[in-house]
SERO-4910 file (N, C-alpha, C, O; in steps of 0.05 Angstrom, whole numbers):
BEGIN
 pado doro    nc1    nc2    nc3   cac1   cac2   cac3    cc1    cc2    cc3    oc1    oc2    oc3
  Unk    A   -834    570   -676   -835    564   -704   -847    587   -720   -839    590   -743
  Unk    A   -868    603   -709   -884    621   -725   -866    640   -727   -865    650   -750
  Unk    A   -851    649   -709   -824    666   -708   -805    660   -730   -799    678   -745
  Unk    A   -795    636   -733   -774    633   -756   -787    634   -778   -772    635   -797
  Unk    A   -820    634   -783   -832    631   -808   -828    663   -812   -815    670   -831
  Unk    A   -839    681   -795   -837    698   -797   -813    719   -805   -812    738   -821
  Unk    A   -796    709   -788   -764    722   -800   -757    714   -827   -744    729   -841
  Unk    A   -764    691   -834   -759    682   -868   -777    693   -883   -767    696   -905
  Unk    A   -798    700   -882   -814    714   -901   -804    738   -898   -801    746   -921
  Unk    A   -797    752   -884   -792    780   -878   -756    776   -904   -754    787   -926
  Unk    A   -740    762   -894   -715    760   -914   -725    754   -943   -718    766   -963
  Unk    A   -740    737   -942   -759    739   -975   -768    765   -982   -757    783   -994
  Unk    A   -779    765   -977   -792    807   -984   -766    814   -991   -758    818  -1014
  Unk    A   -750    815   -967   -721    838   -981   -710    830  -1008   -701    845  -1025
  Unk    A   -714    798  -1008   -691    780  -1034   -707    796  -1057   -693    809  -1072
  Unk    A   -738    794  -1062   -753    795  -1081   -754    838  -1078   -769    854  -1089
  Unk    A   -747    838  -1071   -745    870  -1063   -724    884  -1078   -724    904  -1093
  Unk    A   -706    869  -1070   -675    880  -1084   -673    867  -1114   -662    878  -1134
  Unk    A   -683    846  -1114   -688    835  -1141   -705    852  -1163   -692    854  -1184
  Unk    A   -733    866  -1166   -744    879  -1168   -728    904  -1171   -727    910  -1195
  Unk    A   -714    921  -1155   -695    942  -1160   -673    927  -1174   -685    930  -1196
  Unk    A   -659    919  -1179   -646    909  -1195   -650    903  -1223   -635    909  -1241
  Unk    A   -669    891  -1224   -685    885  -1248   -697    920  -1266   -695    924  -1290
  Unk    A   -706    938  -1248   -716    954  -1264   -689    977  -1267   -686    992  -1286
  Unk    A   -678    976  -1252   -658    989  -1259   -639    989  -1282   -630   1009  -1293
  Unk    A   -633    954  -1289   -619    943  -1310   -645    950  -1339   -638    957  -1361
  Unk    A   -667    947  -1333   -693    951  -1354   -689    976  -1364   -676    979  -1385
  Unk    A   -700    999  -1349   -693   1028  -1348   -671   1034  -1361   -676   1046  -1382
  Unk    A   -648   1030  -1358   -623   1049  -1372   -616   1026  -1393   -594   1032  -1403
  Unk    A   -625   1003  -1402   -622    997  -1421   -592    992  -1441   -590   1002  -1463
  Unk    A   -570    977  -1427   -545    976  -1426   -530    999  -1418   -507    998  -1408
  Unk    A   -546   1025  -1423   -535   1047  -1420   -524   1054  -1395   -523   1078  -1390
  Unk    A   -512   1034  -1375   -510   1045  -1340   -499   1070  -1337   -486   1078  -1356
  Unk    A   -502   1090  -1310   -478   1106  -1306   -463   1092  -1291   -462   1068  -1287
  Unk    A   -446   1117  -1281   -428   1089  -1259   -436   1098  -1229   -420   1096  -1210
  Unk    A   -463   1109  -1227   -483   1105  -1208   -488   1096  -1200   -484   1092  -1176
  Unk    A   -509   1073  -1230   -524   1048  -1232   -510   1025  -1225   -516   1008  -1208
  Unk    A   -488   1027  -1245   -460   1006  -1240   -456   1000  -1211   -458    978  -1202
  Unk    A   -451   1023  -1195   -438   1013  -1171   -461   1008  -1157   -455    996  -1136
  Unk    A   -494   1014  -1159   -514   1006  -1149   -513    978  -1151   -506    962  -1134
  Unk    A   -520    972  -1178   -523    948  -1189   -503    922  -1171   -511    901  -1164
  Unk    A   -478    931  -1168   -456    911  -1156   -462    910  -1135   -454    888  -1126
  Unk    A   -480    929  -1108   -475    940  -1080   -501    920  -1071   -502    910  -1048
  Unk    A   -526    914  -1094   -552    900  -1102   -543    871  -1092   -549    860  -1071
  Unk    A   -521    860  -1118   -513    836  -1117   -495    828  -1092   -487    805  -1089
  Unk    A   -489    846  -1079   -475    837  -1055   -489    838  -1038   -479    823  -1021
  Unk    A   -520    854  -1024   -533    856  -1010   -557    820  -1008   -566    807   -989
  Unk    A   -557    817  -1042   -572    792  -1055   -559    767  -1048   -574    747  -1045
  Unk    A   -527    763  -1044   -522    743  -1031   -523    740  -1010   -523    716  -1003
  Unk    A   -523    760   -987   -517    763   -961   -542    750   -949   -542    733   -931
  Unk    A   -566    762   -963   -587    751   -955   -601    730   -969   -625    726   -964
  Unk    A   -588    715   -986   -593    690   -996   -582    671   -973   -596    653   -962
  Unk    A   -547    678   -964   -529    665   -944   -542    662   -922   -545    641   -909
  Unk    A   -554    691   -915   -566    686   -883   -598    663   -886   -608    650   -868
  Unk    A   -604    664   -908   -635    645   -910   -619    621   -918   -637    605   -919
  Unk    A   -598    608   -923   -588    586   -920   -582    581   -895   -591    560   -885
  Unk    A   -563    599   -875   -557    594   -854   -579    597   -828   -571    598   -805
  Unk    A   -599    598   -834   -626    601   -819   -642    574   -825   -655    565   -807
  Unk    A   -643    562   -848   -656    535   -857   -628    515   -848   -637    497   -835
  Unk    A   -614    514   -849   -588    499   -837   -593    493   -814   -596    471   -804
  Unk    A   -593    515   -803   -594    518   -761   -626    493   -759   -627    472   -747
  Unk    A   -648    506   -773   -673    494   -762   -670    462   -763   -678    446   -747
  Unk    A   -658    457   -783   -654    425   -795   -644    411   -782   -643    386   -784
  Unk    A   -632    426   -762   -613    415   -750   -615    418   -718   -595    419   -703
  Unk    A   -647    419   -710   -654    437   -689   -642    456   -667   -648    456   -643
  Unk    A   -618    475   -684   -618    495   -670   -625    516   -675   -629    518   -699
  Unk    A   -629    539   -662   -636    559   -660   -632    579   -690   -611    591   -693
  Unk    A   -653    581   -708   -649    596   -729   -632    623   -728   -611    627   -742
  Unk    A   -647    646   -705   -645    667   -691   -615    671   -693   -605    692   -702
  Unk    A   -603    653   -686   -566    660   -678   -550    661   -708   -526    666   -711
  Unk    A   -567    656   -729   -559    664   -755   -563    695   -758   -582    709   -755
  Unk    A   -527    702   -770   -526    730   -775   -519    738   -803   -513    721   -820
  Unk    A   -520    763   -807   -520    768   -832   -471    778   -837   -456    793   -825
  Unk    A   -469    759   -861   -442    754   -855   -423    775   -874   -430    783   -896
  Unk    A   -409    778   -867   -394    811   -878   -395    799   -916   -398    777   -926
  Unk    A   -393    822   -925   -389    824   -958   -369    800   -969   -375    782   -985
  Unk    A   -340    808   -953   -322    800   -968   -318    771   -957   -296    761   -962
  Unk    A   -333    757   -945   -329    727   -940   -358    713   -954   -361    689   -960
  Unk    A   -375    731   -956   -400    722   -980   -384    722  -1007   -381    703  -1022
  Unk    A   -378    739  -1009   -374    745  -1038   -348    719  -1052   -344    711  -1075
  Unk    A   -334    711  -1022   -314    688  -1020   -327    662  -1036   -315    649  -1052
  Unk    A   -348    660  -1029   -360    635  -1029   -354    620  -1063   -346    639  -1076
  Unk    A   -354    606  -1073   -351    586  -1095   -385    582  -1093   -401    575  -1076
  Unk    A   -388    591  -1128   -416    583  -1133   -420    559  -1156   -443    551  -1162
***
């Protein structure tokens, strides 16, 4: 259990990590993006669901007592699939 606490805090840090870069990035250039920022900014939000998906599919597994661990992190284009 201290293990799965531990792998979820560790995916928190990243969420609130990338969030944080994201955030000052959009702050900073101030509508003004390049298409640097732009394709940063999009590369952010796809990195932000992946690891939102995998901390759903890690709280799923436990609930359900199996093995958190066998939750992987799931390609771009079937996250990005998802209906929000």
């Amino acid at each position: 259990m201290a293990d799965t606490n531990s792998q979820e805090s560790s995916i928190l840090r990243q969420i609130s990590a990338l969030v944080t870069e994201e955030r000052d990035l959009r702050e900073r250039s101030e509508h003004r993006l390049t298409p640097e920022e732009r394709k940063r900014i999009r590369a952010l939000d796809v990195e932000l669901d992946q690891c939102w998906d995998l901390l759903r599919q890690r709280r799923a597994r436990d609930e359900f007592d199996q093995d958190p661990g066998t939750a992987a992190v799931r390609p771009a284009s079937e996250v990005e699939g998802y209906r929000q």
